[in-house]
DODOVEX-211095 format. One record per residue (C-alpha): residue number from 1; x, y, z. Coordinates in nm, 4 decimals, m for minus. Layout:
# DODOVEX-211095
   timar          x          y          z
     NUM          X          Y          Z
...
# end
This chain:
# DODOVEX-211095
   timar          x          y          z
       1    m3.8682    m2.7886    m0.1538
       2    m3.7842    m2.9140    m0.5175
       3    m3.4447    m2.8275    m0.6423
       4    m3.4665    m2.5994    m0.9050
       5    m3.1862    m2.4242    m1.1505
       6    m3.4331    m2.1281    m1.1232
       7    m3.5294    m1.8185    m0.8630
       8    m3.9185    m1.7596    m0.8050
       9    m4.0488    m1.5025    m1.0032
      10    m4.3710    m1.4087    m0.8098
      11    m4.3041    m1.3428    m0.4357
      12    m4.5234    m1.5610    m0.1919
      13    m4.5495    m1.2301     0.0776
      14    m4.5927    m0.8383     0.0716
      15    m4.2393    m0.6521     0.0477
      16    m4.2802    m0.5325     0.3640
      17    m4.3572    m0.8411     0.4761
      18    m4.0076    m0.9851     0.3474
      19    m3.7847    m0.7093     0.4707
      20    m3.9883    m0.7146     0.8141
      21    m3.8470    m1.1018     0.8407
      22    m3.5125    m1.0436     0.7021
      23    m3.4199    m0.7612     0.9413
      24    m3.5047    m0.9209     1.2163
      25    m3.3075    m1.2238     1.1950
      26    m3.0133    m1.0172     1.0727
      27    m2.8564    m1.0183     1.4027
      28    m2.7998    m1.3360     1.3988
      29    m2.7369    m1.3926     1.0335
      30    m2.4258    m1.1773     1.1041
      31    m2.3112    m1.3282     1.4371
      32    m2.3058    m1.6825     1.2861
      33    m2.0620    m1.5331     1.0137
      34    m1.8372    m1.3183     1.2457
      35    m1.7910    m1.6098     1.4843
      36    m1.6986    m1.8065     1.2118
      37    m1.4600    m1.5806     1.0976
      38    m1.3142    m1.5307     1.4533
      39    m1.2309    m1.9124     1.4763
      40    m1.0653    m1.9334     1.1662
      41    m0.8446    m1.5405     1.1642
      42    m0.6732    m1.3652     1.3806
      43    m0.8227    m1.0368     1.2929
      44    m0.6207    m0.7875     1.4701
      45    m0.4887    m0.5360     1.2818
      46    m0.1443    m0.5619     1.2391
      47     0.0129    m0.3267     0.9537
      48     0.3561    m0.4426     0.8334
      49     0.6315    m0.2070     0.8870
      50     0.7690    m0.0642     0.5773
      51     0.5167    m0.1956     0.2913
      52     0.2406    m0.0102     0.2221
      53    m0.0156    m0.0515    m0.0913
      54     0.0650     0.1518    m0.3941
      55     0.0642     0.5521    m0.3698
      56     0.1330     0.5065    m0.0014
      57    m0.1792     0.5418     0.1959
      58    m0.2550     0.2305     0.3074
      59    m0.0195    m0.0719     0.5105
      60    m0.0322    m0.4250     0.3910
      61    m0.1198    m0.6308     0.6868
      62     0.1567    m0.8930     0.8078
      63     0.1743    m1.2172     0.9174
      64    m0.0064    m1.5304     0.8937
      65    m0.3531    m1.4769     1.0053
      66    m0.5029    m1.8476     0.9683
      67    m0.5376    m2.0326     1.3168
      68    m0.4016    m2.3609     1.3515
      69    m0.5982    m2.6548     1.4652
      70    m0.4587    m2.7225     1.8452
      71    m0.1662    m2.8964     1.9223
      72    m0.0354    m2.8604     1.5539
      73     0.2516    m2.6416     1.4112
      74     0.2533    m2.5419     1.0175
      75     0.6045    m2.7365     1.0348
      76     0.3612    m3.0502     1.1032
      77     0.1363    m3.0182     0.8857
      78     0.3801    m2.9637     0.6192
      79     0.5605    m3.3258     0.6637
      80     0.2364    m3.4740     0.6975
      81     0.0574    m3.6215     0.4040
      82    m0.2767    m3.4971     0.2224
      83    m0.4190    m3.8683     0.3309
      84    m0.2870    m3.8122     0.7113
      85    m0.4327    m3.4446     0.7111
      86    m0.8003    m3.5730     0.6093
      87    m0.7990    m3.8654     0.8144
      88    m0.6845    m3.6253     1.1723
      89    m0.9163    m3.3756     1.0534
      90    m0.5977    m3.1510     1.0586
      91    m0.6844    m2.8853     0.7560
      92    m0.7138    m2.5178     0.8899
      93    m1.0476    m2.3898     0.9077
      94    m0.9089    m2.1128     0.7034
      95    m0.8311    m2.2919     0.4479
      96    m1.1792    m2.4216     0.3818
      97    m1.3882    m2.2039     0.1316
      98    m1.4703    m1.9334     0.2449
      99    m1.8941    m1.9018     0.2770
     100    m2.1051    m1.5645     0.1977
     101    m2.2423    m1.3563     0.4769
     102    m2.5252    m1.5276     0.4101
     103    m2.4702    m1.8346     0.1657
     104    m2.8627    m1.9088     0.1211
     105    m2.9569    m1.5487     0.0629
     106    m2.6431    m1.4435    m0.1196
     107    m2.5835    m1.1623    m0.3522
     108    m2.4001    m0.8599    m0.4075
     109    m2.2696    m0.6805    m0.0230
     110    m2.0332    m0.3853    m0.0300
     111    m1.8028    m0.2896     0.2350
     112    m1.9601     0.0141     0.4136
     113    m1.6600     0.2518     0.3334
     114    m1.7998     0.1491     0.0144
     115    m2.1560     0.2584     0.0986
     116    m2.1029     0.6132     0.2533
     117    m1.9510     0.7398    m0.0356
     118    m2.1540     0.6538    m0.2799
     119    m2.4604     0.7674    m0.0529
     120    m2.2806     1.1085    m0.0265
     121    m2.1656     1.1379    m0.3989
     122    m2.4679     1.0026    m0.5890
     123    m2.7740     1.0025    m0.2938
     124    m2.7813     0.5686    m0.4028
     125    m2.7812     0.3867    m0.0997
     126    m2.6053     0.0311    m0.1375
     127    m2.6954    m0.0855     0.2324
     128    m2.8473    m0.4328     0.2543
     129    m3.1561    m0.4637     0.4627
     130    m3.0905    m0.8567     0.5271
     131    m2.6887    m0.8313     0.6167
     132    m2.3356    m0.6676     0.6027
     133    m2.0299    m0.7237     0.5022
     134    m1.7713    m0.9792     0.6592
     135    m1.4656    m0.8864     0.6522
     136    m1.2859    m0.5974     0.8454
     137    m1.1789    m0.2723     0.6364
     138    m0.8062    m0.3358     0.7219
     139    m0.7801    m0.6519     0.4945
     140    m0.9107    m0.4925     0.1720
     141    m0.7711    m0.2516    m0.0706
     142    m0.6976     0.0472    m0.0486
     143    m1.0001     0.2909    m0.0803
     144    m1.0217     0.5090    m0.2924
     145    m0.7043     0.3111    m0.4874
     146    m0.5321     0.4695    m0.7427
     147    m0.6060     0.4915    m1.0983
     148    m0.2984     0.4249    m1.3591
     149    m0.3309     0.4185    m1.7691
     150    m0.1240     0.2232    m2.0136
     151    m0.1654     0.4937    m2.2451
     152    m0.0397     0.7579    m1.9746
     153     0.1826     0.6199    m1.7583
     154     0.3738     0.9867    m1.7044
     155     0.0268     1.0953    m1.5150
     156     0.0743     0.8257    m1.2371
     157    m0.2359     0.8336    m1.0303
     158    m0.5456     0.9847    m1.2452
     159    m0.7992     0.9220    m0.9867
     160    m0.6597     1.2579    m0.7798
     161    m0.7438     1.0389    m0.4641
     162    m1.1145     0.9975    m0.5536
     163    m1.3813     0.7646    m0.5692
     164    m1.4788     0.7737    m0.9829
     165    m1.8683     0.8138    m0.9681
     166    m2.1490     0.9332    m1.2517
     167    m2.0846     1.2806    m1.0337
     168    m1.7252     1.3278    m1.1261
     169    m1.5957     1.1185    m1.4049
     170    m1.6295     1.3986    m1.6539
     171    m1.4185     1.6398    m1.4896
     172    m1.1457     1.3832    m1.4124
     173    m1.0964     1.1998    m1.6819
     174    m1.2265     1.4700    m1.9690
     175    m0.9121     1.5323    m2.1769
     176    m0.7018     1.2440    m2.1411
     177    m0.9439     0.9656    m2.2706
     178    m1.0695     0.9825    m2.6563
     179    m1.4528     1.0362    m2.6875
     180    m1.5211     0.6360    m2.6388
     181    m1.2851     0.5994    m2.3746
     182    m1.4793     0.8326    m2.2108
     183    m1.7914     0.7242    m2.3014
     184    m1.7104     0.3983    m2.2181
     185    m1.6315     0.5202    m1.8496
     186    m1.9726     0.6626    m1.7643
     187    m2.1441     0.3112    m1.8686
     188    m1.8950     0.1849    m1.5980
     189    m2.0477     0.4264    m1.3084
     190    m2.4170     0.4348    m1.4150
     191    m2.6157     0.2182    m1.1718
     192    m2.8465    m0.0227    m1.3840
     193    m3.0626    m0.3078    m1.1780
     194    m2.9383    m0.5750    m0.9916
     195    m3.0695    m0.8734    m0.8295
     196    m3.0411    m0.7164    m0.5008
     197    m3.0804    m0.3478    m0.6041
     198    m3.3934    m0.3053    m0.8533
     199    m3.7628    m0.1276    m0.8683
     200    m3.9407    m0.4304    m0.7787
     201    m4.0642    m0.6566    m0.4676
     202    m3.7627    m0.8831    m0.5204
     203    m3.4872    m0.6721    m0.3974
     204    m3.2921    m0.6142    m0.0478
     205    m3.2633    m0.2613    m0.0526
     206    m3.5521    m0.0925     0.1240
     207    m3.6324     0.1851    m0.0968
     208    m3.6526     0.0873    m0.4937
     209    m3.3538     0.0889    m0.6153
     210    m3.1777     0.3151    m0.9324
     211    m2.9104    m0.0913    m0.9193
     212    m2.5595    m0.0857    m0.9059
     213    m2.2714     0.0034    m1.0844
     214    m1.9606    m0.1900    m1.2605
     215    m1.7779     0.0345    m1.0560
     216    m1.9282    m0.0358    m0.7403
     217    m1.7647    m0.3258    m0.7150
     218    m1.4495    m0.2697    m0.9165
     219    m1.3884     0.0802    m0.8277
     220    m1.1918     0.2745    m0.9584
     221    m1.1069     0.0134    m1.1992
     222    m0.9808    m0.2079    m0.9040
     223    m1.1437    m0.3438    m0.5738
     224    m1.3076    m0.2768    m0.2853
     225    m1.3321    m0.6225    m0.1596
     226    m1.7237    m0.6451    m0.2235
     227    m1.8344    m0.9955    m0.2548
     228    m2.0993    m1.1855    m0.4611
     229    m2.1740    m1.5945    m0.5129
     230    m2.0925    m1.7191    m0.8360
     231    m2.3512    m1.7520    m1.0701
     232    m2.2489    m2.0636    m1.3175
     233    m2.3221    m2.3551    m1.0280
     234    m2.6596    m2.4879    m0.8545
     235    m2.7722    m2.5900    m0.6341
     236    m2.7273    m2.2579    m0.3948
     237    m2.4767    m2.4334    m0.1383
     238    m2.2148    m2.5183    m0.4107
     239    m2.2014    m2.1615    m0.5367
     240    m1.8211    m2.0147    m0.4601
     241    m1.8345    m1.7224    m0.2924
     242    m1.6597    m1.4675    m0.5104
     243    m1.3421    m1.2224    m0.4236
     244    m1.3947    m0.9432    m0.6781
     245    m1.0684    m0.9469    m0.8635
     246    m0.9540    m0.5860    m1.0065
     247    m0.9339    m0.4714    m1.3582
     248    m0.5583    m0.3823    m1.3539
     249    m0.4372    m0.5602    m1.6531
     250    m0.6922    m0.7382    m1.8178
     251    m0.5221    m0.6165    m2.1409
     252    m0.3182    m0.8922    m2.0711
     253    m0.5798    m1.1609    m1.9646
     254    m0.7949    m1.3880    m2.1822
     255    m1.0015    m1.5692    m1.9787
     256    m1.2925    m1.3811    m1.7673
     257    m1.6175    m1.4376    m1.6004
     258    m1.6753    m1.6812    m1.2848
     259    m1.6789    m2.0004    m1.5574
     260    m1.4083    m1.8395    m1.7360
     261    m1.5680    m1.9282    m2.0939
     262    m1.5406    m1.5666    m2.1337
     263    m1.2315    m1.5017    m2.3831
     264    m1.2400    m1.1544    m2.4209
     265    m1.3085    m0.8254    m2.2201
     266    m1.5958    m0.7632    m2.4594
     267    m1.7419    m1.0488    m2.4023
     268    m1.7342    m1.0219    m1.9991
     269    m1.8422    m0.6675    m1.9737
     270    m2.1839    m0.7917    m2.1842
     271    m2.2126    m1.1092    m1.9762
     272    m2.1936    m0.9372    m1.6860
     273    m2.5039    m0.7343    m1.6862
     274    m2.6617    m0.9923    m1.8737
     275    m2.6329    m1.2661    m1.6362
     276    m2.3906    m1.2134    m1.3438
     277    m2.5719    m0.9333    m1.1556
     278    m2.8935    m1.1617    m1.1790
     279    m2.7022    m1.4919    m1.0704
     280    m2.7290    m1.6354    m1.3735
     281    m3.0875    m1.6304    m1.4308
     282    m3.1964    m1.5011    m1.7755
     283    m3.5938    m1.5014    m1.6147
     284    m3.5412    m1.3118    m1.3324
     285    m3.2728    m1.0658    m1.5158
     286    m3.5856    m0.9821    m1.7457
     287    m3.8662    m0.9390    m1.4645
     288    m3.6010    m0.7166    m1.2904
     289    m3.5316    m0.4805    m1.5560
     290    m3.1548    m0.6099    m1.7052
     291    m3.0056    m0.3423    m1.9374
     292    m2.8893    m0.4974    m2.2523
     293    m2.5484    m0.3474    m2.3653
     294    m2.5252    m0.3116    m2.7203
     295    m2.2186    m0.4223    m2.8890
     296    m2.0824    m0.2747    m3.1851
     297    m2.0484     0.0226    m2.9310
     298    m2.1650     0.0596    m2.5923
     299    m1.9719    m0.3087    m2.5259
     300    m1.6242    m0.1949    m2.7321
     301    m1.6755     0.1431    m2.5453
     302    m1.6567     0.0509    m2.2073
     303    m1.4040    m0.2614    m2.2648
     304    m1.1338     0.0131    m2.4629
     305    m1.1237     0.1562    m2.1198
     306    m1.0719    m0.1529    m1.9349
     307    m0.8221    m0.2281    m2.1228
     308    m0.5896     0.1177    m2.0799
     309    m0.6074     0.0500    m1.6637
     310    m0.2378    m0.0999    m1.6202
     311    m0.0822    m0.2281    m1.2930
     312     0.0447    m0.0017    m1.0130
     313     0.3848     0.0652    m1.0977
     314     0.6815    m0.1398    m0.9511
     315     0.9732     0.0513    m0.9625
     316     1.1973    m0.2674    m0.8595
     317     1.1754    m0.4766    m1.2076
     318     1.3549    m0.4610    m1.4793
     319     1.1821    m0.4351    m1.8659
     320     1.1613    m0.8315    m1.8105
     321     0.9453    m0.8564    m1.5081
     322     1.2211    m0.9743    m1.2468
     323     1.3911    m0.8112    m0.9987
     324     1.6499    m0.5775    m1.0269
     325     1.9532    m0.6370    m0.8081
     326     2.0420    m0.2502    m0.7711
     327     1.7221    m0.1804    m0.5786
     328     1.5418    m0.5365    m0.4439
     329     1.6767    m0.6425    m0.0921
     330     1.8632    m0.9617    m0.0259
     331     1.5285    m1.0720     0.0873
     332     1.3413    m0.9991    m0.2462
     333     1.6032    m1.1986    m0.4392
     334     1.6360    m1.4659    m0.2366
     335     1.2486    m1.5285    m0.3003
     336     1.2714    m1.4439    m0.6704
     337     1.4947    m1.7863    m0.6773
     338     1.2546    m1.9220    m0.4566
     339     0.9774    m1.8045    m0.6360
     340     1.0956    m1.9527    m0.9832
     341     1.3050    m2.2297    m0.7967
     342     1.2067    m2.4520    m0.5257
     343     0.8544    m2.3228    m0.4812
     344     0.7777    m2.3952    m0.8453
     345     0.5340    m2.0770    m0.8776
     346     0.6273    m1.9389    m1.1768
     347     0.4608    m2.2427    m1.3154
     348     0.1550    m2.1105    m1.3844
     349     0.2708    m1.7170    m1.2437
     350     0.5327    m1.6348    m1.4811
     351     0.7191    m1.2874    m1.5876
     352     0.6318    m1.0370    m1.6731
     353     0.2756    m1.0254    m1.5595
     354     0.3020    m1.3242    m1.3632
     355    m0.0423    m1.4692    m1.4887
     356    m0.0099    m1.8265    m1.7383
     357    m0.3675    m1.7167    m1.8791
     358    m0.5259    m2.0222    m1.8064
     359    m0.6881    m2.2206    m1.5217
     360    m0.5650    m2.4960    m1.2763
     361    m0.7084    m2.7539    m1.0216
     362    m0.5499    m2.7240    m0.6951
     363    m0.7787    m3.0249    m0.5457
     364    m0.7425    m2.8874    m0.2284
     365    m1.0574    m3.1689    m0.1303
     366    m0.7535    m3.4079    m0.1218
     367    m0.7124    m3.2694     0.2315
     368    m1.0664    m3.2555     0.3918
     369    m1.4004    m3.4366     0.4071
     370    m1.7098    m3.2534     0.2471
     371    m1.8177    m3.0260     0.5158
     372    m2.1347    m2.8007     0.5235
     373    m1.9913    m2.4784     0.6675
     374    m2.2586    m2.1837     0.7250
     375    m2.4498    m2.3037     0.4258
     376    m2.1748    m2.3716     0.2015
     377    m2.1029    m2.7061     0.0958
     378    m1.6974    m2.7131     0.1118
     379    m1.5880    m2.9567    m0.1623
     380    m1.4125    m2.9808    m0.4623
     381    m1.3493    m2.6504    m0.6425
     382    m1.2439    m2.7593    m0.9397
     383    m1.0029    m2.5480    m1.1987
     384    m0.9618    m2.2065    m1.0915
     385    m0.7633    m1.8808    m1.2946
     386    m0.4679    m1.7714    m1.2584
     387    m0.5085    m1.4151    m1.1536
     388    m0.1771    m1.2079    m1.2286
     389     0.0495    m1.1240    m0.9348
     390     0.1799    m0.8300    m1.0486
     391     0.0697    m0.5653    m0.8182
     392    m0.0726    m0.8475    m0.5184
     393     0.0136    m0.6545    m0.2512
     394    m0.2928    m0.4332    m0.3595
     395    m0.5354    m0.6700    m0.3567
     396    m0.6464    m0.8504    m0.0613
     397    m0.8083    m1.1197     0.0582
     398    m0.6431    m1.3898    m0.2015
     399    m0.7844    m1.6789    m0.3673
     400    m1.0833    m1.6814    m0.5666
     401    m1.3263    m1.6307    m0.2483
     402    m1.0857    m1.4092    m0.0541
     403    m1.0814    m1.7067     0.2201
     404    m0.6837    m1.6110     0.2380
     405    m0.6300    m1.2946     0.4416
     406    m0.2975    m1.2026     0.3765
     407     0.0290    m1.3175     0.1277
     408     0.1747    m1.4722     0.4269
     409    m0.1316    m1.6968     0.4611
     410    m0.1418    m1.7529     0.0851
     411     0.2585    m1.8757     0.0613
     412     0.1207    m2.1590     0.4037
     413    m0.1426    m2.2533     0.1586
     414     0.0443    m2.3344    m0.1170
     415     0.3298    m2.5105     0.1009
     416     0.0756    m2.7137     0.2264
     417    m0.1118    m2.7965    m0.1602
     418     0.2238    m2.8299    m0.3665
     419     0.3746    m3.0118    m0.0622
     420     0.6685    m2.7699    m0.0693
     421     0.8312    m2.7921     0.2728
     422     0.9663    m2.4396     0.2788
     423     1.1211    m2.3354     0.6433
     424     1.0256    m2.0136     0.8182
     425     1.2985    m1.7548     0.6282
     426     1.2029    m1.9214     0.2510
     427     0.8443    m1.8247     0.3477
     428     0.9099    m1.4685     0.4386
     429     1.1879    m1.3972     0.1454
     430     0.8832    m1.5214    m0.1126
     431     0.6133    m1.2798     0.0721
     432     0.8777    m0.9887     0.0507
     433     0.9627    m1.0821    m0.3462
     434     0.5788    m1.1318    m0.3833
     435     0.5585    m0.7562    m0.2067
     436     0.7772    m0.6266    m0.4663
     437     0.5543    m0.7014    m0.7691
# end
């Protein structure tokens, strides 16, 4: 075939036809991807004593789940250079980006906690004909997660423990936003169409499709750990697979959208229903029904309320962002020095929000050959954000395409990149101060 920066418009087959061929080879769609997933994670789950995601109802999962390539400790690989890594083919397999379910096919896939309640809320049915999600439930977010406001901090939690949907947002929230707060919200949990989810032939939903929601993917004004491809790079193998990151906090954030040439919140929540939930394709966006946001209201409506939803609170730091000595452990502190010391991550993380607001290349290709891996083509990434820390222990996977599992996996990552050399208790006092954020 040609390489093209666009999607057909006219399907070549009958629907029926389409979804006929895509559920059968399902199956094995999702076996290539599990067994993938089961060389590179240990999967088990393993809850860590003592440290659970905010308002308590979920554990944080421990450990370093990334396998090692055999006869190789992290110690090793740590005094080894990025030259001697690439050369003995020595970089973890979980360290390589992390493919889509289905990398060719891509497109938006929701967990299926995800899925069952917004079939028994709303009736919509968010189930892909073609494939599932990856990853198991245990290393995502807490679901439903908890809802705080910069404007009302003395409410805590406003979500009562619910899933915000069109059915409910009314009653919850009806009160303590202003009229376009509020208004704002219900553009956020009305389903408009989607690449995936639309009326026509193009779609991988088997009944026509009412789309998706802003929420369905950041819900509750956080995560659920759905996944997408980005939609700023062709050809299809070079697309990044995409961890959705939460909405906590971008009050604070200036930089937005998978290219980040987005520079305010107004500006991503138009893009996104412009472009993103088409993959980028203005052509297909219009054949598919895209619903254009307008912006002197419907745009500053829905971004006031993205910008009231504030971190989790962290009742360990002080007014400055840092740890308290009264109330952090000996652990904690020790990896707050770490943290702004020897590890050198307050670099581009620093207090109080732990975000620098702008983007850096990692080049973790220094440590690998280009590798086709389930249809992904793992190569350079190029300059990624700085998402904030504050609140991390929320928000599995980590990285920008969730290919990192837990923190402890995350801290082995970047001994490896920044060539830190930090022994076994350095690594667990940073997870426990990251923990604490």
């Amino acid at each position: 075939m040609l390489q093209s920066s666009y999607s057909p418009v006219v399907m070549k087959e009958p629907f029926a036809d389409t979804m006929a061929r895509m559920k059968a080879a399902k199956a094995e769609v999702m076996k290539r991807q599990m067994t993938l997933l089961e060389e590179r994670y240990d999967l088990a789950d393993r809850p860590a004593k003592g440290v659970m995601m905010s308002e308590g109802r979920k554990a944080v999962q421990e450990g370093v789940r990334v396998k090692l390539p055999k006869g190789v400790s992290w110690e090793q690989l740590a005094g080894m250079s990025a030259e001697e890594i690439k050369e003995k083919n020595l970089w973890p397999k979980g360290f390589y980006p992390l493919p889509h379910p289905n990398h060719a096919e891509g497109g938006m896939v929701f967990p299926q906690f995800h899925i069952d309640e917004i079939k028994k809320q709303e009736g919509r049915d968010l189930t892909r004909f073609d494939l599932d999600f990856d990853l198991p439930a245990h290393f995502l977010p807490t679901f439903p997660p908890p809802i705080y406001l910069t404007t009302r901090p003395d409410l805590g939690d406003v979500s009562q423990g619910k899933v915000v949907t069109i059915m409910n947002y009314f009653e919850l929230f009806n009160g303590i936003l202003n009229p376009k707060q509020l208004e704002g919200l219900r553009l956020l949990v009305t389903p408009f169409p989607q690449q995936q989810f639309n009326q026509t032939d193009d779609r991988r939903s088997e009944l026509a499709s009412r789309g998706v929601t802003c929420f369905d993917c950041h819900v509750n004004g956080h995560s659920n750990g759905a996944t997408h491809l980005v939609g700023d790079i062709r050809p299809q193998e070079f697309r990044h697979r995409l961890d959705t990151p939460p909405l906590r906090g971008v009050n604070v954030q200036r930089l937005f959208g998978s290219q980040r040439a987005l520079k305010s919140v107004e500006d991503f929540t138009e893009f996104e229903q412009r472009a993103a939930y088409f993959d980028g394709d203005p052509v297909i966006a219009t054949k598919k029904g895209v619903n254009i946001l307008e912006r002197g209201s419907q745009v500053h409506f829905m971004a006031e309320f993205q910008e009231i939803l504030d971190f989790p609170p962290a009742p360990k730091l002080n007014i400055y962002g840092k740890l308290d000595p009264a109330k952090a452990s000996e652990s904690e502190m020790r990896g707050q020095e770490i943290f702004f010391g020897k590890a050198q991550c307050a670099v581009c993380h620093p207090a109080p929000y732990y975000t620098d607001g702008s983007m850096h290349n990692l080049k973790a290709e220094r440590f690998f050959k280009p590798v086709m891996i389930n249809g992904r083509m793992a190569s350079a990434d190029g300059p990624i954000k700085t998402f904030p820390l504050r609140g991390i222990k929320d928000s599995p996977p980590y990285l920008h395409d969730g290919r990192l599992l837990t923190l402890a996996d995350t801290v082995e990552f970047f001994n490896l990149i920044q060539g830190l050399k930090l022994n076994e208790q350095e690594k667990k006092d940073l997870v426990n101060f990251m923990a604490a954020l």
